[in-house]
C-alpha positions as CSV (number, residue, x, y, z in Angstrom):
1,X,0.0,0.0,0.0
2,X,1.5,3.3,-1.2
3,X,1.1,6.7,1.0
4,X,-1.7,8.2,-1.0
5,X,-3.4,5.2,-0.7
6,X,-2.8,4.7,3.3
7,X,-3.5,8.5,3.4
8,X,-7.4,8.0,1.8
9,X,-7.9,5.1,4.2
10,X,-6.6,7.0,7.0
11,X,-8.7,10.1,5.9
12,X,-12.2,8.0,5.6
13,X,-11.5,6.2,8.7
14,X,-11.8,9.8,10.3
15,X,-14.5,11.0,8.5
16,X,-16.4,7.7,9.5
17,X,-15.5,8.1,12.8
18,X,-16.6,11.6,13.0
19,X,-20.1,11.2,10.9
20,X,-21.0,7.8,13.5
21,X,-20.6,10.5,16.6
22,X,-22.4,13.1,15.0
23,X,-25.1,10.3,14.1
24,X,-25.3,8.9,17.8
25,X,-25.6,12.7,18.8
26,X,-28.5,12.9,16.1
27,X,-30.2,10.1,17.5
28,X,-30.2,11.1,20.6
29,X,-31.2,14.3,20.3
30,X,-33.9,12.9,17.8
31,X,-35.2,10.7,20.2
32,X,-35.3,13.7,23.3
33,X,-37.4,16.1,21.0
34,X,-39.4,13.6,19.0
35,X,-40.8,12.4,22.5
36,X,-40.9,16.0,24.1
37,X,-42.0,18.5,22.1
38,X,-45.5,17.3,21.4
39,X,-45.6,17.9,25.0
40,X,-44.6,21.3,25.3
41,X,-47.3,23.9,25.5
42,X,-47.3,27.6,27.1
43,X,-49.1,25.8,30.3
44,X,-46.8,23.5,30.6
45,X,-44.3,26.3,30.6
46,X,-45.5,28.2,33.3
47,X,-48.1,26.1,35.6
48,X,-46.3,24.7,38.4
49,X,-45.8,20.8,38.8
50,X,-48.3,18.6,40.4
51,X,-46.9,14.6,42.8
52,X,-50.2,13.0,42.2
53,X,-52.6,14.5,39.6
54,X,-51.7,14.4,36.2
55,X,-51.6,18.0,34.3
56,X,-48.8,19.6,35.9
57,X,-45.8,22.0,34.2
58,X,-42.5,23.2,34.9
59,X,-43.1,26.7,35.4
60,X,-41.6,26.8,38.9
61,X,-38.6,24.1,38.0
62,X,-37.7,26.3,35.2
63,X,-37.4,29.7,37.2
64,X,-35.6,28.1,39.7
65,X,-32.9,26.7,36.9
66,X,-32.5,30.3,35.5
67,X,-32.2,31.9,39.4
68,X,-29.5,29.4,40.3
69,X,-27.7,29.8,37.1
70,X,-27.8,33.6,37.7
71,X,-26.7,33.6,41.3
72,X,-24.0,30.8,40.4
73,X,-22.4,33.0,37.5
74,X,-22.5,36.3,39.5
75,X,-20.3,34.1,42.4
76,X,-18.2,32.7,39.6
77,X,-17.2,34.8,37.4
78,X,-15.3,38.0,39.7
79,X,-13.4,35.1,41.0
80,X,-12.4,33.5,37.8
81,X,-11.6,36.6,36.2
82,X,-9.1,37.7,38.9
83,X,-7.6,34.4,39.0
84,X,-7.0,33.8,35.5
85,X,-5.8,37.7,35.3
86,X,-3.0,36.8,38.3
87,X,-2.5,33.6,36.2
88,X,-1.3,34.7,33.0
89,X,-0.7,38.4,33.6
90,X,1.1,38.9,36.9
91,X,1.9,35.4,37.9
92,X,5.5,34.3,37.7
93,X,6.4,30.5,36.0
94,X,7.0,28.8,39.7
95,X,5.7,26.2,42.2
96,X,2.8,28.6,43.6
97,X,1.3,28.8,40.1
98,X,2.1,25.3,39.0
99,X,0.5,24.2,42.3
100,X,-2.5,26.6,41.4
101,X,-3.2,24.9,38.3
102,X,-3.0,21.8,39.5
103,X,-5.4,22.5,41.8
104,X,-8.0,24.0,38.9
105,X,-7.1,20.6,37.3
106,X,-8.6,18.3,40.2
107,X,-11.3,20.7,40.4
108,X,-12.3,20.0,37.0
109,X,-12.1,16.7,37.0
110,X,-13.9,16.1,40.2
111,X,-17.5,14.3,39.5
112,X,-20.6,16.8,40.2
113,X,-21.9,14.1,42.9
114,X,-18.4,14.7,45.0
115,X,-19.0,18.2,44.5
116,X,-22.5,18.2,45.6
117,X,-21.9,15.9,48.9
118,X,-19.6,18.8,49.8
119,X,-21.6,20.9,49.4
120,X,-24.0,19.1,51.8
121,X,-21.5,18.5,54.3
122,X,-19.9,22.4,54.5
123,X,-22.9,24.2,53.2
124,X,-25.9,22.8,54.3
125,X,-24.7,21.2,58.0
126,X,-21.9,22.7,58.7
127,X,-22.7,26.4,57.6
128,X,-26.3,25.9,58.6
129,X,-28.2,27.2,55.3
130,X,-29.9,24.3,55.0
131,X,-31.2,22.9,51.4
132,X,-31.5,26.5,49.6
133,X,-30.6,28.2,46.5
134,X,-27.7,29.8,48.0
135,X,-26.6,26.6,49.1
136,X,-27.1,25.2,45.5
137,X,-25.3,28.2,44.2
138,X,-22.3,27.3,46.0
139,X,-21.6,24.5,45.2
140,X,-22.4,25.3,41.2
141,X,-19.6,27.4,41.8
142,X,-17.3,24.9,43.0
143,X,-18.6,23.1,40.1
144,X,-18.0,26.1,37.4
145,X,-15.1,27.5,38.9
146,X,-12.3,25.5,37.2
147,X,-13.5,25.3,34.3
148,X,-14.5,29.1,33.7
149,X,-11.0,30.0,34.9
150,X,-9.3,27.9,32.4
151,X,-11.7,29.1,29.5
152,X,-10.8,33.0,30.8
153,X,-7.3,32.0,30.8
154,X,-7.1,30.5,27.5
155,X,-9.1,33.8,26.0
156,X,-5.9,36.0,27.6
157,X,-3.8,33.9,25.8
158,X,-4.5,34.6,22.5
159,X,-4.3,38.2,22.6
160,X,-1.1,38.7,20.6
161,X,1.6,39.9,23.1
162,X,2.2,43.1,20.5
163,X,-1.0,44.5,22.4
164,X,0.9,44.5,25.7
165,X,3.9,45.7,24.7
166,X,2.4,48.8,22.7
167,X,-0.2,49.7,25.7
168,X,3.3,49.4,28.0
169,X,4.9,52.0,25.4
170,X,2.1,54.7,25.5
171,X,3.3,54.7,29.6
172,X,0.2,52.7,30.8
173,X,0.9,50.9,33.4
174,X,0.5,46.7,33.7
175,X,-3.5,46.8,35.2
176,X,-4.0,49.7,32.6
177,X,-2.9,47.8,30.1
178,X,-4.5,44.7,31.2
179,X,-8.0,46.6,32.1
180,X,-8.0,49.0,29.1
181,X,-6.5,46.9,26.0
182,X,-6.6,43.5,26.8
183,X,-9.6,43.0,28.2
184,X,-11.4,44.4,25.5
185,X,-10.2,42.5,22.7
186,X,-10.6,39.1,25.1
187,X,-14.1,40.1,25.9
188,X,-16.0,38.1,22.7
189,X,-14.0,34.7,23.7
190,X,-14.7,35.3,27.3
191,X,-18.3,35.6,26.5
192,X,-18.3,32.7,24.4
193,X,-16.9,30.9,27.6
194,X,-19.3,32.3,30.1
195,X,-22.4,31.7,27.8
196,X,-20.9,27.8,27.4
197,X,-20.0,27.3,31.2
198,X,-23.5,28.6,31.6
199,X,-25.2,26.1,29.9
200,X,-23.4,23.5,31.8
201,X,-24.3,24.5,35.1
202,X,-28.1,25.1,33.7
203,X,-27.9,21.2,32.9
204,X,-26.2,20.2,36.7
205,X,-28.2,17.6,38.9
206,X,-26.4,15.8,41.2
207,X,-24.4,19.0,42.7
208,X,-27.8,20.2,43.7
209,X,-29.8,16.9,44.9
210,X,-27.9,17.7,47.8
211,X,-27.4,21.6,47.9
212,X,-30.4,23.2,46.7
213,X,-33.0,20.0,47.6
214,X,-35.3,17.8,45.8
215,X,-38.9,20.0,46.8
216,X,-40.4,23.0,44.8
217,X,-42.4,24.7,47.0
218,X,-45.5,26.9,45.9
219,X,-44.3,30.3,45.2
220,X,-45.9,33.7,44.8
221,X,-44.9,35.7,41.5
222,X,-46.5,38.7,43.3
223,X,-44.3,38.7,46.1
224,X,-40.8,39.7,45.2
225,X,-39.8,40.9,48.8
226,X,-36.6,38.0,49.1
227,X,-36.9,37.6,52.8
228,X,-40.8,36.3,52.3
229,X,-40.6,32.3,52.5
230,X,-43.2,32.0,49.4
231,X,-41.4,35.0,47.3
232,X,-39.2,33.5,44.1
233,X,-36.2,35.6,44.8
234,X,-35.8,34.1,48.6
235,X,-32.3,32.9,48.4
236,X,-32.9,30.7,51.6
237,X,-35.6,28.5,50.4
238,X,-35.1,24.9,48.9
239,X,-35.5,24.6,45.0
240,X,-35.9,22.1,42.9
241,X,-34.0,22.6,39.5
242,X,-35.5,21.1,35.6
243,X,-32.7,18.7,35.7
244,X,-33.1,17.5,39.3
245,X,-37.0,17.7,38.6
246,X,-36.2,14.9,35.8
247,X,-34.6,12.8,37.7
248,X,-37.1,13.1,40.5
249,X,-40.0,12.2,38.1
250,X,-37.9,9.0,36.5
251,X,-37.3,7.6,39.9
252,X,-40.2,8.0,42.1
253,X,-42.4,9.8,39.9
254,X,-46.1,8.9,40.6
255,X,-48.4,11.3,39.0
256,X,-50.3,9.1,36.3
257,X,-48.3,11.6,32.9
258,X,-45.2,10.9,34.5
259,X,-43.6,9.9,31.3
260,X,-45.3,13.0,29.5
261,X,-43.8,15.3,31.9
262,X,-40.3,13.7,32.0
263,X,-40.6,13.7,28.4
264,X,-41.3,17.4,27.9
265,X,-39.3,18.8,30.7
266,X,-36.0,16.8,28.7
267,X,-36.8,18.7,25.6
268,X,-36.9,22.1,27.3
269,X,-33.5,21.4,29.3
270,X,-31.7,20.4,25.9
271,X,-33.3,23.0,23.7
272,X,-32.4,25.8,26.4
273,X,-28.9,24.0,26.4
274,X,-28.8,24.5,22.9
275,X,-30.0,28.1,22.6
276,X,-27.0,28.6,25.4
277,X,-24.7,27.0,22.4
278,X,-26.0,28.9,19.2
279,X,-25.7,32.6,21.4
280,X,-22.1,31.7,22.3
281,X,-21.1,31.5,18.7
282,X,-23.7,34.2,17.8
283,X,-22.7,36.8,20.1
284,X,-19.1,35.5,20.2
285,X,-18.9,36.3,16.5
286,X,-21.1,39.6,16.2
287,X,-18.2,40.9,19.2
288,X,-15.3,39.9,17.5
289,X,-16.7,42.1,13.9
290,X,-17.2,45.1,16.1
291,X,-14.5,45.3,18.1
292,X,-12.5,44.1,14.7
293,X,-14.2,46.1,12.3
294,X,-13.9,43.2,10.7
């Protein structure tokens, strides 16, 4: 066999590899919104769930997913922003930063269930919030953490070093620099990271199971004083998340449209994971032709 001809072989066993992922991926995305959708309406959007009568929505589930996502991100991000600035900007090549990313490294890799028993133990007993959304938000951002560090990181990376060296020449100094010129041209891949990590923590179940709790409780959309029990913005109270509400509903579900609502609320968690997909690269790209003139 000559080298063109081990080169097309080689070539097509990639492309088959590539085209059976993106199949399985089809499939099973397929199979999620063939069975969901039908089951998607504007009630089941926005009524709240029911345990034992059939006819019940998501409404509360999903605000719950969107509050936790919010509170998580708004933890987060300062912190991961300063630590991947001292990272690449100010930090020297030595044992405290190698031991610093190899920390952000076991973080990452750490499964959400380890995470979430944390959580449970330092959180909920030790620190005495109990199952809450702050609780939940917590530990989302022990969960988010690494990996939004990482993803900031790698955005400061590619800014050509030419940028820092002519902001240095004008007589700015290194935060200057860093704040006023590198920051900017960083900010569409940072987004694109934020909107990404975002959609993974929207999708997070077994960090909260034992953060944020397993119960929705009735909540009053007219009441947006946060220290009111019933109120949706009450940090304190337990919340059931669309992800943890699937899992609920496929283990001990007993409402006789179990599989209707597990159906449906599976479609809306991967569509919305989906939309968070398509507006990185949407905004991501929109950013970069502005602040490229490109």
């Amino acid at each position: 066999m000559n080298s063109k001809t081990q080169n097309k072989v080689a070539i097509g066993g990639l492309y088959g590899i590539a085209g059976f992922v993106v199949l399985i991926l089809l499939a099973l995305l397929g199979f999620i919104l063939v069975s969901g959708v039908p089951q998607l309406s504007w009630h089941f959007l926005t009524a709240p769930g029911k345990a034992f009568l059939k006819g019940g929505g998501v409404g509360v589930q999903l605000f719950n997913s969107f509050y936790l996502l919010i509170l998580a991100m708004l933890i987060s991000f300062p912190i991961a922003l300063g630590a991947a600035i001292y990272l690449y900007e100010y930090a020297k090549d030595n044992w405290l930063t190698t031991t610093i990313r190899t920390a952000i490294e076991i973080l990452s890799s750490l499964p959400s269930v380890v995470v979430g028993l944390f959580g449970f133990l330092f959180f909920v007993v030790k620190l005495h919030l109990g199952f809450s959304i702050l609780s939940g938000a917590f530990a989302l951002t022990f969960f988010n953490l690494p990996l939004l560090t990482r993803s900031i990181e790698d955005s400061l990376r590619t800014i050509s070093d030419v940028q820092r060296e002519g902001g240095l020449a004008l007589g700015l100094s290194r935060w200057e620099t860093v704040s006023r010129v590198i920051l900017p041209a960083a900010v569409p891949s940072i987004l694109t990271g934020v909107i990404l990590s975002a959609g993974r923590v929207f999708g997070e179940a077994a960090a909260l199971i034992y953060t944020a709790g397993q119960s929705a409780p009735a909540l009053n959309f007219a009441d947006w004083n946060p220290f009111n029990i019933s109120s949706p913005l009450n940090p304190m109270r337990p919340a059931e998340t669309l992800a943890v509400h699937i899992w609920k509903i496929n283990s001990e579900g007993i409402m006789p449209d179990a599989k209707a609502i597990s159906s449906g609320s599976s479609a809306v968690l991967v569509i919305a994971i989906l939309l968070f997909n398509f507006a990185a690269r949407y905004l991501g790209k929109r950013l970069y032709k502005r602040l490229t003139s490109a």
